[in-house]
C-alpha positions as CSV (number, residue, x, y, z in Angstrom):
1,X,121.1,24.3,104.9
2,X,119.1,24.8,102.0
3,X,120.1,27.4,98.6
4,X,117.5,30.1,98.9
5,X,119.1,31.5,95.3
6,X,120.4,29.5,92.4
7,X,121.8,31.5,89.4
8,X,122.3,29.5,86.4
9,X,125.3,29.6,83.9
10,X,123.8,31.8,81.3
11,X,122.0,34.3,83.6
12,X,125.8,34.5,85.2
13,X,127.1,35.5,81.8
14,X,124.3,38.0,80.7
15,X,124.4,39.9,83.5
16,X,128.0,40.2,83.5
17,X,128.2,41.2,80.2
18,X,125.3,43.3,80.7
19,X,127.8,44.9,83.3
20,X,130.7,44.9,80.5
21,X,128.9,47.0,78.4
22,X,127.6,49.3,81.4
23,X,131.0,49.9,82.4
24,X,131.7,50.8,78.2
25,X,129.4,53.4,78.6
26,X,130.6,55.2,81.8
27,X,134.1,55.0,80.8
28,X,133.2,57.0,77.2
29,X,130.8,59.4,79.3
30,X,133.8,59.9,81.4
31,X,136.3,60.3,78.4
32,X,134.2,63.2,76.7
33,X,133.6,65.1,80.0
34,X,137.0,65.4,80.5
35,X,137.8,66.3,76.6
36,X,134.6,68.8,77.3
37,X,137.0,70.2,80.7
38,X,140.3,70.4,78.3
39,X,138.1,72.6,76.1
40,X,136.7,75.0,78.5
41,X,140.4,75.3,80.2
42,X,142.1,76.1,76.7
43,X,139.1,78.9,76.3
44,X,139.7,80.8,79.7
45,X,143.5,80.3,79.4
46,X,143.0,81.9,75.9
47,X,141.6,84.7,77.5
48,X,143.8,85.2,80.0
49,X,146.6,85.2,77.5
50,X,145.0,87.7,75.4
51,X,144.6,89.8,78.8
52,X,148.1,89.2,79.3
53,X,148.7,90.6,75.7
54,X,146.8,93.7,76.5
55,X,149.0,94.5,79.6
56,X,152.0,94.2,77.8
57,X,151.6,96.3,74.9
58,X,152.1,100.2,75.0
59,X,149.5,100.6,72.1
60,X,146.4,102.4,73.9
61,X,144.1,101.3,71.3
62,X,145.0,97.9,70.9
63,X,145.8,97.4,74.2
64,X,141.8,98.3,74.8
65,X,140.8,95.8,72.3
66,X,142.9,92.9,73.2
67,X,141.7,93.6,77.4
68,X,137.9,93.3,76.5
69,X,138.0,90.8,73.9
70,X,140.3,88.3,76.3
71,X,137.3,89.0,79.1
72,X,134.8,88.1,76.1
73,X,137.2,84.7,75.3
74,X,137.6,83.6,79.4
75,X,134.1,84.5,79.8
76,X,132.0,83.1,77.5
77,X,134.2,80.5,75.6
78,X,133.6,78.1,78.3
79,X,130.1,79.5,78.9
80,X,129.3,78.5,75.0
81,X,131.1,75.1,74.6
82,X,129.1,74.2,77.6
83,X,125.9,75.0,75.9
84,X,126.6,73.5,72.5
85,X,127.6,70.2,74.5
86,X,124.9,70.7,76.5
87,X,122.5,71.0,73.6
88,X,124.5,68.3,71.5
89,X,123.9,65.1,73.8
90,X,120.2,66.4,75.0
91,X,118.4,66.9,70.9
């Protein structure tokens, strides 16, 4: 039977490192995605906190305040950390 492929030493050890640094990469990409999800759960949590205020309190006024700016917090605060990310990694 004859070897149809022969890989030398060194082309062994580039491509495995080659694959090293590969696997660097993906496991940073994966590490800020999930710093990027922590983020945009702490936002929406925030807001429903601040909802949660609003319901709570027997203040009318601030009660009104607290409601529409916890919708303004759980709905854009993810919304806008995804952009800047978003805009971040992509200039």
């Amino acid at each position: 039977m004859t070897r149809l492929v022969t890989l030398t030493a060194e082309r062994i050890a580039s491509e495995l490192e080659r694959l090293r640094a590969a696997d660097a990469a993906d496991r940073h990409w994966q590490r800020r995605l999930w710093w990027l999800g922590v983020r945009c759960v702490a936002w929406y949590l925030g807001g429903i906190g601040l909802v949660a205020c609003a319901l709570r309190t027997t203040n009318l006024p601030l009660a009104r305040v607290l409601f529409g700016l916890g919708l303004y917090v759980a709905g854009l605060g993810p919304l806008i950390t995804l952009l800047v990310f978003y805009f971040r990694e992509h200039r």
